[in-house]
Wavefront OBJ file of the C-alpha trace (Angstrom):
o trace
v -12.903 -5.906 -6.152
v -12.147 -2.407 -4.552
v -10.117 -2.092 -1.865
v -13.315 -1.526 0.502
v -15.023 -4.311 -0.458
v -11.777 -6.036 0.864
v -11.475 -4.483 4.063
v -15.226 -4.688 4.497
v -14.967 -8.584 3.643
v -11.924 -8.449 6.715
v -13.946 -6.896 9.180
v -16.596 -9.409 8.788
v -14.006 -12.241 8.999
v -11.658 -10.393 11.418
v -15.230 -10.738 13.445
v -16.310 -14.153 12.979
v -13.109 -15.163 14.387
v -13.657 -12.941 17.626
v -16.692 -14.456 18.202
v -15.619 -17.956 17.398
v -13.038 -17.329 20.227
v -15.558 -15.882 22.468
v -17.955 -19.075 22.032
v -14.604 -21.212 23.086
v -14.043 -19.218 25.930
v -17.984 -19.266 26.922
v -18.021 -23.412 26.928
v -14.082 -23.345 28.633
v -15.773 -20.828 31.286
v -18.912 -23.410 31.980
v -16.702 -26.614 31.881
v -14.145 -24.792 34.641
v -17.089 -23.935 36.771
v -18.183 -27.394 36.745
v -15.056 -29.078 37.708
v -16.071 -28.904 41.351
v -14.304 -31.858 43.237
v -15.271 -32.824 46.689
v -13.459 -33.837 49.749
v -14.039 -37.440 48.950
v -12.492 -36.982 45.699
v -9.534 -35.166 46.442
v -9.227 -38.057 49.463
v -6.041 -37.014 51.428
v -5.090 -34.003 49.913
v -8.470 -32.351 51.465
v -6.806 -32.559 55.309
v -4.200 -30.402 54.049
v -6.574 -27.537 52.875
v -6.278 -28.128 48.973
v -10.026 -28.295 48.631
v -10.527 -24.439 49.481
v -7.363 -23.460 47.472
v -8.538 -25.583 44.311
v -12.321 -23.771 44.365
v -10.444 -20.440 44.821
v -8.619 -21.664 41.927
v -11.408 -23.130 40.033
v -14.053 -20.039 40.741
v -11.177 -17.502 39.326
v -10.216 -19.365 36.187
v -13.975 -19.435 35.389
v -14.094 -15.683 36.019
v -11.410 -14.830 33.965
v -12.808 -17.102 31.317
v -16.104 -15.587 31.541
v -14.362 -12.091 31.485
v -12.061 -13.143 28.365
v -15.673 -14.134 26.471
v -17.146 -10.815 27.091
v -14.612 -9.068 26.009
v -14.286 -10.721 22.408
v -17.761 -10.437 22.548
v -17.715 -6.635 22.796
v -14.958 -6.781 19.902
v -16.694 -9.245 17.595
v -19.598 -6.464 17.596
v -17.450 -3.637 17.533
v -16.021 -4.828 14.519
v -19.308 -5.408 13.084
v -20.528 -2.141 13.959
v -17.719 -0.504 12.469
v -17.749 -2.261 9.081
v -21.690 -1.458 9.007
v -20.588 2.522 9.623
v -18.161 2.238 6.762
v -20.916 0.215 4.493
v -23.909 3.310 5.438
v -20.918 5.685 4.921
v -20.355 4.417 1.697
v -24.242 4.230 0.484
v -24.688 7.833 1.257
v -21.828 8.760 -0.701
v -23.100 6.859 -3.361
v -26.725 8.495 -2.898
v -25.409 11.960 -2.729
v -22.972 11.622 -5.850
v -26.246 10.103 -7.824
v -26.689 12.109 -10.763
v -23.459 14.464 -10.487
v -21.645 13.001 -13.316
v -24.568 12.117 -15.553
v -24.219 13.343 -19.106
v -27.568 14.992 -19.848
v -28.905 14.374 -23.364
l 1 2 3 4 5 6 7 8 9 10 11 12 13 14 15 16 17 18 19 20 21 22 23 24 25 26 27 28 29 30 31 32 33 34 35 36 37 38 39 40 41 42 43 44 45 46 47 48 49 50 51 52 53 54 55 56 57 58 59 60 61 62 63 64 65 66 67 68 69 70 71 72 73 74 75 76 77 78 79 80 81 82 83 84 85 86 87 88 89 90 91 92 93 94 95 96 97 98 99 100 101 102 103 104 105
């Protein structure tokens, strides 16, 4: 195994992980969004103006969550796009060396 084969074997893995984390952060982002508690529910502790504070709180963890998923998104494909670069790199040089160091007969 050459030592691009191993780096291009990272990149792919160094990616799947990215996007794994981005999925987590996608269903993290959806769940916080939908944690939306009314003034019945929060009983009391409504009267004292938690129930504004907590969906401040609430719409800006989903935000950042949302944010943090695109993000690994866009790094998961960078990655990606970088080991295919390296792998078309590597053809061509492969293509344009065909033939230099045959022996002719």
């Amino acid at each position: 195994m050459t030592q691009m084969t191993v780096a291009l074997e990272a990149l792919a893995k160094d990616s799947a992980l990215w996007h794994d984390t981005s999925t987590v952060l996608g269903t993290a982002q959806q769940s916080a969004a939908a944690q939306v508690l009314t003034d019945t529910q929060l009983t009391w502790a409504s009267q004292d103006g938690l129930q504004a504070t907590y969906d401040q709180l609430r719409v800006r963890i989903a935000d950042l969550l949302g944010q943090g998923q695109e993000e690994t998104r866009k790094i998961a494909a960078t990655l990606l796009h970088v080991k295919t670069i390296y792998e078309s790199s590597d053809q061509k040089s492969k293509n344009a060396l065909r033939g230099v160091w045959d022996i002719q007969k």
